[in-house]
C-alpha positions as CSV (number, residue, x, y, z in Angstrom):
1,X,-23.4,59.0,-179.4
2,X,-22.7,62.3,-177.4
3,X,-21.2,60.3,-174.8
4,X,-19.6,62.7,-171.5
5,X,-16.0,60.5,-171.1
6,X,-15.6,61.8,-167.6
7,X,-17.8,59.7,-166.5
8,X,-16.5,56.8,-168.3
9,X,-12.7,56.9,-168.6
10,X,-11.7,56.6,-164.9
11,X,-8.0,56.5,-163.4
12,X,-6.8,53.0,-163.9
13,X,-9.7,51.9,-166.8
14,X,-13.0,52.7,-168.9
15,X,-16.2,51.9,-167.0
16,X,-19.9,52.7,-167.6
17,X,-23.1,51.5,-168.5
18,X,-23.9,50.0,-171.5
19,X,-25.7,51.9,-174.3
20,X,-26.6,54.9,-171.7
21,X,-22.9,56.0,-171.5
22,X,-21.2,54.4,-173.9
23,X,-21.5,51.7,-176.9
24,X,-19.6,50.2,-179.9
25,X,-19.1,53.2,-182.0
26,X,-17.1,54.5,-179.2
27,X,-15.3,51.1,-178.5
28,X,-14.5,51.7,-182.3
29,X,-13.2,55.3,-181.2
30,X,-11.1,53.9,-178.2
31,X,-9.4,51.6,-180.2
32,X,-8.1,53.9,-182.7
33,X,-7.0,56.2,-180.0
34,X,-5.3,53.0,-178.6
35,X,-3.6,52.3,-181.2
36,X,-1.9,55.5,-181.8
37,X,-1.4,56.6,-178.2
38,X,0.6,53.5,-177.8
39,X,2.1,53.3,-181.8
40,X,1.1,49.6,-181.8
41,X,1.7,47.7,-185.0
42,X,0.3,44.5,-183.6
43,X,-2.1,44.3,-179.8
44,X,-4.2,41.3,-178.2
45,X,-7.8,41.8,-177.1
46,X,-10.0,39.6,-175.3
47,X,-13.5,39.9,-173.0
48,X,-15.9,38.3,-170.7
49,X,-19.1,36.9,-170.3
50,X,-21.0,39.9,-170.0
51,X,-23.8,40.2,-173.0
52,X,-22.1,43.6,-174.5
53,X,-18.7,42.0,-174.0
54,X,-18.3,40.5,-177.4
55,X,-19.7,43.3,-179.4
56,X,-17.6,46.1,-177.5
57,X,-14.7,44.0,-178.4
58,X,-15.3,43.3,-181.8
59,X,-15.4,46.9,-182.4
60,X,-12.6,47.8,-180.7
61,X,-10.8,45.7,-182.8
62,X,-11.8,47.4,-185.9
63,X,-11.1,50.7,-184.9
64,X,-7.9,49.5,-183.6
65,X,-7.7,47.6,-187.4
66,X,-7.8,50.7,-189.5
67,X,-5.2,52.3,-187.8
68,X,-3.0,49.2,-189.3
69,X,-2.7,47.1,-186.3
70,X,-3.0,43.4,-186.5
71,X,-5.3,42.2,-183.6
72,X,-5.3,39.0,-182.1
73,X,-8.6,38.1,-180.3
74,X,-7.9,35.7,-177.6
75,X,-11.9,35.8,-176.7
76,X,-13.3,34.4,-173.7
77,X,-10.5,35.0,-171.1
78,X,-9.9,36.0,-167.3
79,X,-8.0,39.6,-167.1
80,X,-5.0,38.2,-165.8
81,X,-5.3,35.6,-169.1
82,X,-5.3,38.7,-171.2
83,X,-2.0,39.9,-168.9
84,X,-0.4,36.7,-169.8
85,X,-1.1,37.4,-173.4
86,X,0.6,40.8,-173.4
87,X,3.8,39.5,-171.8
88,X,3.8,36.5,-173.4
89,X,3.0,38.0,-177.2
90,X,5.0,41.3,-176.2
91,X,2.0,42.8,-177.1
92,X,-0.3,46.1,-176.0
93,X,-3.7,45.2,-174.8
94,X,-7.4,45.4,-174.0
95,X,-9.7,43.6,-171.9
96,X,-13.3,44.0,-171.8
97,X,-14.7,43.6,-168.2
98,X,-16.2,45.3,-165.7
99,X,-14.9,43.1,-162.9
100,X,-17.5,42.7,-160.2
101,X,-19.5,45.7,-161.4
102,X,-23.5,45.0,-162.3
103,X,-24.2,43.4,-165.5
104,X,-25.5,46.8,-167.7
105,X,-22.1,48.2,-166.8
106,X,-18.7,47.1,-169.0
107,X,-15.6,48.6,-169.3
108,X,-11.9,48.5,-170.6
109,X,-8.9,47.5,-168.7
110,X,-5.7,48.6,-171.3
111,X,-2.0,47.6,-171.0
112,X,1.3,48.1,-173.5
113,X,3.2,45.2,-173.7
114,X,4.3,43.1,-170.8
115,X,1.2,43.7,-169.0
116,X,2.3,47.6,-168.5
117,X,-0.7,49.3,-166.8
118,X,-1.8,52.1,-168.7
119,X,-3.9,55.0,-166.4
120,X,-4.2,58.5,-166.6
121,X,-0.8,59.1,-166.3
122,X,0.3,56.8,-168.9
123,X,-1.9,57.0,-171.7
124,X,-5.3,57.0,-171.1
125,X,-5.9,60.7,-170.7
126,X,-4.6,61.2,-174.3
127,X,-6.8,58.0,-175.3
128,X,-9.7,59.8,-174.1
129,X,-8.6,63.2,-175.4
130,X,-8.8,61.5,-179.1
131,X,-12.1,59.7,-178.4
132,X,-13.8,63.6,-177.5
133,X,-11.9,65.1,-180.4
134,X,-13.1,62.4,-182.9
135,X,-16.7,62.7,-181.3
136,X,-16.8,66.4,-182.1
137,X,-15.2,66.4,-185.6
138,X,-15.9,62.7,-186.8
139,X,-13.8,59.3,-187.1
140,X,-10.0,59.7,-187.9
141,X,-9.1,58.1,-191.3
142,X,-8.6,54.7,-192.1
143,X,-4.5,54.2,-193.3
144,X,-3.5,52.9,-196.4
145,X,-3.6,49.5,-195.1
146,X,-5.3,48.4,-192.6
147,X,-4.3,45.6,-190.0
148,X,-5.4,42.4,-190.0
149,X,-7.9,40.5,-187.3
150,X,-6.8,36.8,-186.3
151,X,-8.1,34.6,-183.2
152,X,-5.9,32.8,-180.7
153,X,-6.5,30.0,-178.4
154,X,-4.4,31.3,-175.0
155,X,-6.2,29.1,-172.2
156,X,-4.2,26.3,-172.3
157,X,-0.8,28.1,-172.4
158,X,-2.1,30.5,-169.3
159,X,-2.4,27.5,-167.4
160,X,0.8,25.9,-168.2
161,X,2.3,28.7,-167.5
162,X,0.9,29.4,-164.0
163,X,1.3,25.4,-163.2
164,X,5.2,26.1,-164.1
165,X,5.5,28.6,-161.1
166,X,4.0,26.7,-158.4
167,X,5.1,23.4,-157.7
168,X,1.8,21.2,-157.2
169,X,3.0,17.9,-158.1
170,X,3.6,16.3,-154.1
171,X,0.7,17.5,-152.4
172,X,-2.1,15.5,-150.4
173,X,-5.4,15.1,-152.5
174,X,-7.7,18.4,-151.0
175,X,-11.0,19.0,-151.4
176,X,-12.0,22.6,-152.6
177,X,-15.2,24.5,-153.6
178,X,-14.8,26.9,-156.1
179,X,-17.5,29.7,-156.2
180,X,-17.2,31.7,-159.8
181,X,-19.8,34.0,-159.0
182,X,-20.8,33.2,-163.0
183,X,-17.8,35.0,-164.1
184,X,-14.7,33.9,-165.8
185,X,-13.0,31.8,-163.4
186,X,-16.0,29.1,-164.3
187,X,-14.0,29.0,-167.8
188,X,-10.1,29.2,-166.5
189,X,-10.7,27.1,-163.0
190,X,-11.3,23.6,-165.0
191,X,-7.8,24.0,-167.4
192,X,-5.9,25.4,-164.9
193,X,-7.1,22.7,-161.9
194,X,-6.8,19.5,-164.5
195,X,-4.8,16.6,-163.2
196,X,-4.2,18.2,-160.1
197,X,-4.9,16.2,-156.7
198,X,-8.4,18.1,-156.2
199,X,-11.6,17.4,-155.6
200,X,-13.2,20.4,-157.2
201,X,-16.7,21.2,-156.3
202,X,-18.1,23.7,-158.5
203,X,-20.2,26.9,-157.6
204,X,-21.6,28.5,-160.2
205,X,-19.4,27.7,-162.9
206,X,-22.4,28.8,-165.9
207,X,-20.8,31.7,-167.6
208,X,-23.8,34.3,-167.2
209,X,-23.3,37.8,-167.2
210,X,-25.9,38.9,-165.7
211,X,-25.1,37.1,-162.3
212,X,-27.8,35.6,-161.3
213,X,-26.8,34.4,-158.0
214,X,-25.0,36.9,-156.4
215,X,-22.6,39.8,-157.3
216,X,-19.0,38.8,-158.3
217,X,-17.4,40.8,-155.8
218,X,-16.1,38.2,-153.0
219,X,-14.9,41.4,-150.9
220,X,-18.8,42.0,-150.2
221,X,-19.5,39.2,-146.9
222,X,-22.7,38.8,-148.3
223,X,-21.1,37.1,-151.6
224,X,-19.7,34.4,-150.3
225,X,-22.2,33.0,-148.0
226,X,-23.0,30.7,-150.4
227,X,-19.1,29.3,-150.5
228,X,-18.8,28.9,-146.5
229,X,-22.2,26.9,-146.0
230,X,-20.9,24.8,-149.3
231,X,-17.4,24.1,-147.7
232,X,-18.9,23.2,-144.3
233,X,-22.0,20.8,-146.0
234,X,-18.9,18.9,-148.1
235,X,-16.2,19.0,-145.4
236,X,-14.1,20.9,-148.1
237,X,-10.2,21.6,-147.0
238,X,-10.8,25.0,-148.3
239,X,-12.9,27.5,-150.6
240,X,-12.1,30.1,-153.0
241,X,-13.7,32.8,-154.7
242,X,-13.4,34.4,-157.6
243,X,-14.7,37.8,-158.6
244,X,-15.9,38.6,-162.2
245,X,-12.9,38.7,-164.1
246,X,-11.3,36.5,-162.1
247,X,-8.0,39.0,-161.4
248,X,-8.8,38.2,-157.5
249,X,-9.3,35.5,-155.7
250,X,-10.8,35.2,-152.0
251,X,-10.1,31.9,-149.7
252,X,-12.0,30.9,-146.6
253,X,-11.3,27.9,-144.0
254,X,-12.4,24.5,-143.4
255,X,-14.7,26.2,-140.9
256,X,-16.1,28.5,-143.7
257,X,-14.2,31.4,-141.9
258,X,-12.5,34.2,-144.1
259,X,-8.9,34.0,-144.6
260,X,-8.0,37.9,-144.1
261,X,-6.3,38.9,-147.8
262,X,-3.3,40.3,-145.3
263,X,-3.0,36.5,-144.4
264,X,-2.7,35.6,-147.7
265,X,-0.2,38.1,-149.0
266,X,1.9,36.8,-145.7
267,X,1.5,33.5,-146.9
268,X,2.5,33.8,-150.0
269,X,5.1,36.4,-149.3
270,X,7.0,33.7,-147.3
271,X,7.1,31.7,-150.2
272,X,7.8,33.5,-152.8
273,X,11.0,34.6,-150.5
274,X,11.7,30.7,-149.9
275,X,11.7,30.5,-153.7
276,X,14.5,33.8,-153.9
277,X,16.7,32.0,-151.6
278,X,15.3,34.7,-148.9
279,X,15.9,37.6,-150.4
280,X,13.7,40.0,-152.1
281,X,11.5,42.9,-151.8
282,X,7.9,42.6,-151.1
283,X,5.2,45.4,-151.6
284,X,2.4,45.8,-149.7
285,X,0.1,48.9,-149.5
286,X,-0.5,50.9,-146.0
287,X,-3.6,49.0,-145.0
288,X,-2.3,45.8,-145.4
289,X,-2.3,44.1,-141.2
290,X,1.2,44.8,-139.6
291,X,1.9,40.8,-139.8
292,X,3.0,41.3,-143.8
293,X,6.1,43.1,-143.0
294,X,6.8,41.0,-140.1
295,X,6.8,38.1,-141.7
296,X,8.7,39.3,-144.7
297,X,10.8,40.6,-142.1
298,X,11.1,37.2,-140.7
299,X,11.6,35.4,-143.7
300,X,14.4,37.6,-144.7
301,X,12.7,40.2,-147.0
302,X,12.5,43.6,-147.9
303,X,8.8,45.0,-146.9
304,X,8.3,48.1,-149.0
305,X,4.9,50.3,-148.1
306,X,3.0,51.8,-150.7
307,X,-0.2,53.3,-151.4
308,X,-3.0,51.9,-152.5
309,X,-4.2,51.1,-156.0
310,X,-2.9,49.0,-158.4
311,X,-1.0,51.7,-160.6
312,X,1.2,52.4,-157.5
313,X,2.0,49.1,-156.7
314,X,2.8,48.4,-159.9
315,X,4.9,51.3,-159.9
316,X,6.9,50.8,-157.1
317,X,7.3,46.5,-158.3
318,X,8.9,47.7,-161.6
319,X,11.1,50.3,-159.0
320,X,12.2,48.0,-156.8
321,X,12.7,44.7,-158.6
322,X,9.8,43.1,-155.9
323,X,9.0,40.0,-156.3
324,X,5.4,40.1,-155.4
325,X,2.5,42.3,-153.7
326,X,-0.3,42.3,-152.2
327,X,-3.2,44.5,-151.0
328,X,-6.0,44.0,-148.9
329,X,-8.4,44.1,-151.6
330,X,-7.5,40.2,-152.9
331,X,-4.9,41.8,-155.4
332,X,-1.8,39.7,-155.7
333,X,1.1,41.2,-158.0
334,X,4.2,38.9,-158.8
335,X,6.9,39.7,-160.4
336,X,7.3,36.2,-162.6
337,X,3.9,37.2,-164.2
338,X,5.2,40.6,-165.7
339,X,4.5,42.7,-162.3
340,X,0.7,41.7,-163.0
341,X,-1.8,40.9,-160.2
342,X,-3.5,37.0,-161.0
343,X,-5.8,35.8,-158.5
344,X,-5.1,32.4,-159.9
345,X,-2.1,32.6,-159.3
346,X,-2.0,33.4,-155.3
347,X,-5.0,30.6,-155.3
348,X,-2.4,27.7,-156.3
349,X,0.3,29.3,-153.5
350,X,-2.8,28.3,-151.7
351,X,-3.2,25.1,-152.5
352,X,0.4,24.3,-152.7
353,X,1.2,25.7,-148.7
354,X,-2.2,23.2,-147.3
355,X,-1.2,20.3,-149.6
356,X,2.7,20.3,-148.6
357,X,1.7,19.7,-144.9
358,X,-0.7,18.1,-142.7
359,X,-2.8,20.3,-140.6
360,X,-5.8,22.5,-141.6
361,X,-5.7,25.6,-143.3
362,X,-6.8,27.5,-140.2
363,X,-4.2,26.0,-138.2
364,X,-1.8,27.4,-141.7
365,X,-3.3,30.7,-141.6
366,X,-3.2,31.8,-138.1
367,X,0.8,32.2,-138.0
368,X,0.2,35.0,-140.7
369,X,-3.1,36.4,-139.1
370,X,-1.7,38.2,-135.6
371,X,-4.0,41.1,-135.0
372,X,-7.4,42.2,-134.9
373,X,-8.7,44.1,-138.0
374,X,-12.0,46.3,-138.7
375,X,-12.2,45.8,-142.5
376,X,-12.7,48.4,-144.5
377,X,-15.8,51.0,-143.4
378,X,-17.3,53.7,-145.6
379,X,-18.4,57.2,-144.1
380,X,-20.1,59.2,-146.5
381,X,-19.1,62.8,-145.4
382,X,-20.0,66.3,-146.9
383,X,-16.4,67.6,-146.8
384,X,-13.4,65.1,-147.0
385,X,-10.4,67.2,-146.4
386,X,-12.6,69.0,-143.5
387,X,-13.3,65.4,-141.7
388,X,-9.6,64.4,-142.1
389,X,-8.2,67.8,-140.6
390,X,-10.3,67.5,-137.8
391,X,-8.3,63.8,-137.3
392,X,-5.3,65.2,-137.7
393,X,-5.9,68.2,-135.3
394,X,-7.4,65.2,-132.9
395,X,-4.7,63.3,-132.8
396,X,-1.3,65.6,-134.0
397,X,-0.7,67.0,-130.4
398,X,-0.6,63.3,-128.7
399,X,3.4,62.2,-128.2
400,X,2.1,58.4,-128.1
401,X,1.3,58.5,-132.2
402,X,3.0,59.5,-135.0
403,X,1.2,60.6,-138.1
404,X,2.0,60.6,-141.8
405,X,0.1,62.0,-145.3
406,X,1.1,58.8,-147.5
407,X,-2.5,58.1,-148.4
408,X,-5.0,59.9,-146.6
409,X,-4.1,59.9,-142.8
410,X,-2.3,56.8,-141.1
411,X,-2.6,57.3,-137.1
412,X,0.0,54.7,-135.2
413,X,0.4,53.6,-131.6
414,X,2.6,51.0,-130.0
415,X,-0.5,48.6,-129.9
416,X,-2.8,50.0,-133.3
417,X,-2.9,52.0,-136.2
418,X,-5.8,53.6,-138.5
419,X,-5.9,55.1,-142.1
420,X,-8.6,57.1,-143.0
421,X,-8.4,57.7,-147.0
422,X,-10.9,59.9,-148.9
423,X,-12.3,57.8,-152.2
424,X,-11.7,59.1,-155.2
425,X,-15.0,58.9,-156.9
426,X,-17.4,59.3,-154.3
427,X,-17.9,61.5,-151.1
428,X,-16.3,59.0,-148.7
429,X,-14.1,58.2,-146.3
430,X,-12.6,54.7,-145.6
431,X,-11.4,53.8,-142.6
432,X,-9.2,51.1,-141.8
433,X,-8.2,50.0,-138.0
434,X,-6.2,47.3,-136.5
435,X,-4.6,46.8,-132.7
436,X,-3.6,44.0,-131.2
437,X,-6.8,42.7,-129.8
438,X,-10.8,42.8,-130.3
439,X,-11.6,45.7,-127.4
440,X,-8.4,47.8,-128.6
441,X,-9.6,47.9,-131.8
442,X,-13.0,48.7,-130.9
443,X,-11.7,51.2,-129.1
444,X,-9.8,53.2,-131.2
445,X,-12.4,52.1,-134.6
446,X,-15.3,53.8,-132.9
447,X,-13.4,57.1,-131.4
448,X,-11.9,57.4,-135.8
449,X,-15.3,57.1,-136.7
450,X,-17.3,59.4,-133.9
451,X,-14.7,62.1,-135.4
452,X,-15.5,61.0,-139.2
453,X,-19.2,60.9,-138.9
454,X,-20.0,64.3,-136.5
């Protein structure tokens, strides 16, 4: 096909729809240029439910085949299953998802061994740059001899090993809904849950692609409706959410209130830190609340800020030696899972911190939730930089802030704080406020966005 990559190979993954912008003959192609951007002998590859999922993969596999690697197909798996497959195989690798994105679109998350991101700056521009060549002037040869194609089970193994990192064997019986949104964590929940003290109630555990209930994305309020009238109708201790692929995971109350993902990484920050005899560093990017450095602070810790995207805190994990991350997106990064982020994962800290005591989990969460935050809003803006000098210029000259270019534009005052960060695939702004109460916040939220939006 004459497929236009820019459009498809974005900076962290492959994304598109499915046949409009790309198909298997191209999987083929990007498989091949896998294999010799990365000079793998031997990678894993696995997919989701999505309807092209399996075909996509199957042909990556072959193009990734006649350039003599041996492929293991793990199949049906979670992203952060295929993660645990690269670091525990040592292994490149591919997974075919397109997280919570509709069900036409698919994509193509990559790693080298150890769960390694690869992005633009580490391999997928030169992955692409093969694809368009090859497109042009046909498909590279096959080698002499070609690798092989085996299939592994790696389900059971994930889950062992995630079970091994959290102790769960002395908590009180809870009671938890699960909402899969239709997406993998209906197939990894009831392996890595087994013979647990739960009373799993099950949301849409049908693996269906095309999501017939609601979009996978958790982040979106409107997604988890569902979850908080299903935890309040079965007096649940807790429920989580999982997006498509299962890499994040979202938790709300007893109530059916959100637990803010800054809460969480808090949370879990504490005890992963109780777990390093209180030492450690612990990422978190600028928009995380200002309670995840106190209470690393607190708890002995190193807080390190970064920016935000996955390839950056991955970065800065591998930099530091950090023992986990988080980000306010439901990403949680830990270092015993090859610097990788697994929503699974940070779902059993979960479980673990409620079960190991007796209160409710709203009564848990507020001694990590301190201040008032806006949540992320979305200005769409004819001229980024334009909007964010005339920020800058609006707040520069006052001696009560300080200012600094990290990511976008982070504005701080003794009592709040905003980032404003231009997105990188659309004409937006994001803005991102916090203070230390509701009218504060308000405040300061509505004279950002006055500025964004004239």
């Amino acid at each position: 096909m004459a497929a236009d990559l820019s459009q498809i190979v974005k900076a962290y993954d492959v994304r598109g729809v499915v046949p409009d912008q790309w198909d298997e003959p191209l999987a083929e192609l990007f498989g091949a240029a896998f294999v010799q951007v990365t000079e793998a002998d031997a990678i894993v590859i696995g997919h989701d439910m999505r309807p092209s999922s399996p075909g996509l993969s199957r042909a990556f596999a072959r193009g990734a085949a006649a350039q003599g690697a041996d492929v293991t197909e793990i199949g049906l798996c979670s992203t952060d299953q295929l993660y645990y497959a690269s670091g525990a195989f040592g292994l490149p690798g591919a997974m075919f998802t397109a997280s919570h994105n509709p069900a036409q679109y698919n994509g193509i998350k990559m790693c080298r061994a150890g769960a390694a991101p690869v992005g633009q700056d580490t391999g997928l521009a030169q992955i692409r740059e093969l694809a368009e060549q090859w497109l042009e002037s046909g498909a590279p040869e096959p080698v002499a001899k070609p690798g092989t194609i085996t299939s592994r089970d790696t389900l059971t193994d994930y889950a062992a090993h995630l079970r091994a990192l959290v102790d769960l064997t002395s908590i009180r019986p809870l009671k938890v809904v699960v909402d899969a949104g239709n997406g993998m964590g209906g197939h990894t929940v009831p392996t890595v849950f087994a013979g647990l003290p739960l009373t799993l109630v099950p949301m849409y555990f049908e693996l269906d692609g095309t999501f017939p209930n609601h979009e996978a994305n958790p982040l979106d309020p409107a997604n988890i409706v569902d979850l908080q009238q299903r935890v309040r109708e079965e007096s649940a201790d807790l429920g989580i959410a999982f997006d498509g692929d299962a890499d994040r995971c979202f938790v709300v109350d007893e109530h059916g209130d959100p637990v803010s993902p800054s809460a969480i990484t808090a949370l879990v920050a504490a005890r992963e830190l109780a777990r390093n005899g209180g030492k450690g560093v612990i990422i978190h990017n600028l928009i995380t609340s200002w309670s995840v450095p106190e209470v690393v602070r607190e708890h002995g810790g190193t807080p390190a800020r970064t920016r935000v995207g996955h390839s950056f805190i991955k970065a800065e994990m591998a930099k530091s030696g950090a023992i986990f991350g988080g980000e306010h997106s439901a990403h949680y990064y830990f270092k015993d899972f090859w610097n990788a982020d697994t929503g699974m994962l940070a779902a059993l800290h979960v479980l673990a911190a409620l079960g190991g005591q007796t209160g409710p989990l709203s009564t848990l969460t507020a001694e990590y939730d301190r201040y008032v935050g806006s949540g992320e809003i979305n200005s769409t803006v004819a001229d980024q930089a334009d909007r964010l000098a005339a920020i800058k210029s609006a707040y520069g000259a006052r001696e009560d802030v300080t200012l600094d270019e990290l990511d976008g534009l982070t504005v701080t005052s003794t009592d709040w704080w905003f980032n404003v960060r231009p997105s990188n695939t659309e004409p937006l702004l994001r803005l991102n406020a916090e203070a230390r109460d509701e009218a504060t916040m308000a405040k300061i939220r509505d004279e950002a966005l006055a500025i964004i939006r004239t």
